[in-house]
N, C-alpha and C positions, 0 to 999 in steps of 0.2 A: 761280781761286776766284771765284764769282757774291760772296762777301759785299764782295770788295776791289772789283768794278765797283757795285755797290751805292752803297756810303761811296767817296765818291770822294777826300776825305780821305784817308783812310788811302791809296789809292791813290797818292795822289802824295806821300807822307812816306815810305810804306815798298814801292812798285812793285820795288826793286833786292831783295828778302827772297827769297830761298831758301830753302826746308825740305823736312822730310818731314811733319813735324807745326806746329801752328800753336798757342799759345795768343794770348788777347787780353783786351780791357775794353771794355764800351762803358761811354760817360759822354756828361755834356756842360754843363760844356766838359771836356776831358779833354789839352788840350799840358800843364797843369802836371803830369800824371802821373809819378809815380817809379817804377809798378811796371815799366817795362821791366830798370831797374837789378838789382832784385832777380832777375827770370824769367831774364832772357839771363846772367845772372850763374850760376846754377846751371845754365842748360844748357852754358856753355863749360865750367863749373869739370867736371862729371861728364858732358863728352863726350855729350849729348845732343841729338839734331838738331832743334833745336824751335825756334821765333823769338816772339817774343810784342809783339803786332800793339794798340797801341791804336787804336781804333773811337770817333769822335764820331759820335753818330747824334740825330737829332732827331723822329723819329716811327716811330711803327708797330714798338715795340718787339717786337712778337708775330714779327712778319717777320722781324728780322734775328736772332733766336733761333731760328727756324725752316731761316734761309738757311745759318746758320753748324753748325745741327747735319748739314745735308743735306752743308754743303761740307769735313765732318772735322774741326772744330776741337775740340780733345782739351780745351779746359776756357777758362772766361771769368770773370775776375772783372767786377763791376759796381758800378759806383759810382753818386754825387750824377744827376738826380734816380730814380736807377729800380733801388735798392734792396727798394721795395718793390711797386712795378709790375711787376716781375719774375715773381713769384710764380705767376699764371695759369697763364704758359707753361715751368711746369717740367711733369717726368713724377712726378717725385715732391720729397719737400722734408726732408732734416734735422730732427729732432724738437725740439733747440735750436734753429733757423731759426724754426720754423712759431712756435714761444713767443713766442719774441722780434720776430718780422711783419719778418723783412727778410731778404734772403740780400745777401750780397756774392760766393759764389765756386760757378762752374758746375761738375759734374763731367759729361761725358760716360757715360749709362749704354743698352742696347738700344734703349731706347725714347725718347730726347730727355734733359733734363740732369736732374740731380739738385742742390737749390740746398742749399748750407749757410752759415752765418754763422761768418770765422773771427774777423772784427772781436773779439768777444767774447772768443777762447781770446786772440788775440795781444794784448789790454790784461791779458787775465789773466797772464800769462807774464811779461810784462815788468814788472807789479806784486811778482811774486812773488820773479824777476830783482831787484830792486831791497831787498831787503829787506821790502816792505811786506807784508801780509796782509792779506785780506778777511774772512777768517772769523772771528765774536765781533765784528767790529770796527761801531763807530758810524759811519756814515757821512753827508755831507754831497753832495749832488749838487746841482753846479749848472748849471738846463735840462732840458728835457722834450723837447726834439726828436729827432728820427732816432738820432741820435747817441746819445742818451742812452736809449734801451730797450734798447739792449745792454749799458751801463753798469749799470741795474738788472736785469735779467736776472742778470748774471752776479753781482751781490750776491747775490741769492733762489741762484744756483745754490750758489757758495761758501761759504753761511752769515754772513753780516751780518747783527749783535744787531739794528740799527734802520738805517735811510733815511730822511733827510729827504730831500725832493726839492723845494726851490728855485728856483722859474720867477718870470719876468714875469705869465703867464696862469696863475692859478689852475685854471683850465678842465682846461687843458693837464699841469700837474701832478697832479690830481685824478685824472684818469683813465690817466696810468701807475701811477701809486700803487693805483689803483683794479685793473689787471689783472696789475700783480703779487700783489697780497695775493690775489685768484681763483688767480695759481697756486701761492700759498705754499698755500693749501687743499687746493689738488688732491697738492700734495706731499702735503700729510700727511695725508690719505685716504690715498695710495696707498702710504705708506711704514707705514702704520695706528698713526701717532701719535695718543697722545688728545684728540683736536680741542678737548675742555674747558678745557686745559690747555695746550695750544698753536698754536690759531688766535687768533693776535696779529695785528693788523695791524702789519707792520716797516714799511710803506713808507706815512711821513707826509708829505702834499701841505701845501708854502706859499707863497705871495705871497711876491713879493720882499722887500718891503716888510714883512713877515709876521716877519723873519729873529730880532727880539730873543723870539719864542715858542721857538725851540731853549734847552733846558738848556742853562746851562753847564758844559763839559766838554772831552774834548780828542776831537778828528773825523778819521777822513781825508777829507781835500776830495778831490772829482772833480769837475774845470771841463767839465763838455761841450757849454758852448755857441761861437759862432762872434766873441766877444769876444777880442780880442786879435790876430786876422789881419791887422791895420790897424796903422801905427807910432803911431799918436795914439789909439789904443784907450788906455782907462783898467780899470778892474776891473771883473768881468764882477758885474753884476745890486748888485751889493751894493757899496756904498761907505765901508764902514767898517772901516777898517783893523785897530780891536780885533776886529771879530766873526772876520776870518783869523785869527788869533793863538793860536785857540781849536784848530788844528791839529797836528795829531801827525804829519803827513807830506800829499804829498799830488802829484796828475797832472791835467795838464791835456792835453786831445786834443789840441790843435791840437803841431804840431813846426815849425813856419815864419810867424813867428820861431822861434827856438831857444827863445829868453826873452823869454815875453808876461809885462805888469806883474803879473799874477799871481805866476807863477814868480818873478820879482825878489824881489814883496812876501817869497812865501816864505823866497829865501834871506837877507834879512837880517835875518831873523829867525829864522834856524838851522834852518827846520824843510826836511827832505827832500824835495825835488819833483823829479819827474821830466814831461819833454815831453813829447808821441805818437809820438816816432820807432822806438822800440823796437816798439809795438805796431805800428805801419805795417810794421817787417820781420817780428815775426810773421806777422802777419797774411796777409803774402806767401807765408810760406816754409811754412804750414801749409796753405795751398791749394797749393802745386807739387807738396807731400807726397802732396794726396789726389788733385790728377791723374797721378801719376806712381807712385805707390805706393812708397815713396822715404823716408830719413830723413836728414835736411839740419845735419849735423853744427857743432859749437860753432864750430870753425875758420872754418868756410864761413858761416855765419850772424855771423861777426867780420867775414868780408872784405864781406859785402856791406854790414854797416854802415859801414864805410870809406867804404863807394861812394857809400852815401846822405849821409853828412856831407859828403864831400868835392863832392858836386854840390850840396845847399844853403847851404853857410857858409863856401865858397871861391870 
C-alpha cells in the first residue's frame, strides 16, 4: 500500500498487518488513539477481514485522502486537527456533517469518500443510554470549540427548549449561537412552522464571567471544553460551585480521566453525570456500521466497552 510508504509511522507500528481490507484515522498526534480497540474488536468478533491502521500525518492532507482512496481503504475516521479540513477533499458530505462544519468518519463511495459526523449520534445515544434527554430540555453548554458544534447541533436537531452557551471568548460563543439560530430558521421554514411564533432564538451566547445572567433553574450541563485532561485541572470556565448545583444531570466530553473535578463536583451533590466514553464507542461503532453496512449488536457493543475501560483505568 503507497499510503503505508507514505506515513512512515504507521509503517513501522503496523508493517507485520495483513488484510483484505484496511480501515484507518489520520490525526496528529494520534498513539493515544483507542479506536483500534473498538474496529479490530468488531472485525474479529464477526469474522471480518479488515485491520484498522492509525495514520499520524502532518501535511498535505488532500494527498493522503487521495493516496488512501486510490490504495482501497474501505473507510477513515479523522480526528484533532483536520476535522474540519477535511471537508474540500471529500466527493460528497452528510447533510448533518455539512451543518454542523466537521466530519469525523470517511465512507468509501464511486467517486472518493463521503464525510459524515457520528461524534454527534454517539453523544446522542449514550445521553439517551443514560437516562437523560435532550428534548424540552434547558441546557447549559460549556465552550464553543470544535467539540462543541456538535454538541449544539445536536440540541437544535433533538429539540432543546433554550442553550446557553458559555465561553471564555464572547466572540466565539456568539457566533455558534449565531449559526445555530440561522438553522433553527431554516428548520422552520422548511418544516413551515409559523416563523412569528416560532423563530425564537434557543441558542443564547455568554461570557464566562457573564454566568450569573442565566435564570435560576435546574440545567443539563454539557462540559465541552478541554478542562479537566490535566490532574491539577480545576472546573472548567466557571468557579462557582453554587452556579453547578443548579443541574439536573449532566456529561462532560472528555473520558481520561474517568472523573474530571467536574464530574466529582457532580456526584456529590447526587446529580447524574456521565464521562465521554460511551459517546467515544458510539461513535466508533456507528461509523463500522456505515463502512460495513452492518448492525453492531448490545452484546458486542458491551464487550468492546470492556476493552475500552479495561485499557484506560487498568
Amino acid at each position: 500500500m503507497n499510503t503505508l510508504k507514505i506515513m512512515q509511522k504507521a509503517v513501522e507500528d503496523y508493517k507485520n498487518i495483513e488484510s483484505k481490507r484496511y480501515l484507518g484515522i489520520f490525526g496528529n498526534p494520534i498513539k493515544h488513539t483507542l479506536s483500534p480497540i473498538i474496529h479490530d474488536t468488531i472485525s474479529d468478533e464477526l469474522s471480518l477481514e479488515e485491520r484498522y491502521i492509525p495514520f499520524e500525518i502532518q501535511d498535505d492532507l488532500g494527498r493522503y485522502v487521495k493516496e488512501a482512496f486510490e490504495d482501497g481503504i474501505v473507510g477513515l475516521n479523522i480526528t484533532v486537527p483536520y476535522k474540519e479540513k477535511v471537508i474540500p477533499y471529500l466527493s460528497d458530505i452528510d447533510e448533518d456533517a455539512k451543518k454542523i462544519g466537521a466530519v469525523n468518519t470517511l465512507v468509501r463511495c464511486e467517486n472518493g469518500y463521503k464525510g459524515y459526523n457520528t461524534d454527534m449520534e454517539g453523544l446522542y445515544k449514550s445521553i439517551i443510554e443514560a437516562g437523560m434527554n435532550i428534548k424540552d430540555n434547558e441546557i447549559i453548554m460549556l465552550g464553543a470549540g470544535g467539540a462543541a458544534r456538535a454538541v449544539a447541533y445536536m440540541c437544535l436537531k433533538y429539540g432543546a427548549k433554550k442553550v446557553y452557551i458559555v465561553n471564555r471568548s464572547l466572540e466565539n460563543a456568539t457566533r455558534l449561537a449565531k449559526d445555530m439560530n440561522e438553522l433553527l430558521r431554516e428548520k422552520n421554514s422548511s418544516e413551515k412552522i409559523n416563523t412569528s411564533l416560532n423563530d425564537i432564538e434557543k441558542f443564547i451566547p455568554l461570557k464566562a464571567d457573564e454566568y450569573n445572567e442565566i435564570p435560576q433553574g435546574r440545567y443539563m450541563f454539557i462540559q465541552c471544553t478541554s478542562v479537566g485532561l490535566k490532574a491539577e485541572d480545576g472546573l472548567p470556565l466557571i468557579f462557582d460551585k453554587e452556579f453547578y448545583k443548579q443541574a439536573s444531570c449532566a456529561v462532560d466530553l472528555i473520558y481520561n480521566p474517568a472523573k474530571t473535578q467536574f464530574i466529582k463536583l457532580m456526584e456529590e451533590n447526587n446529580i447524574p453525570a456521565i464521562n465521554g466514553l460511551k459517546m467515544l464507542l458510539y461513535q466508533g461503532i456507528i461509523a463500522n456500521e456505515l463502512w460495513n453496512g452492518i448492525t453492531v449488536n448490545a452484546d458486542l457493543s458491551e464487550k468492546i466497552f470492556v476493552a475500552l475501560n479495561k485499557k484506560l483505568y487498568c
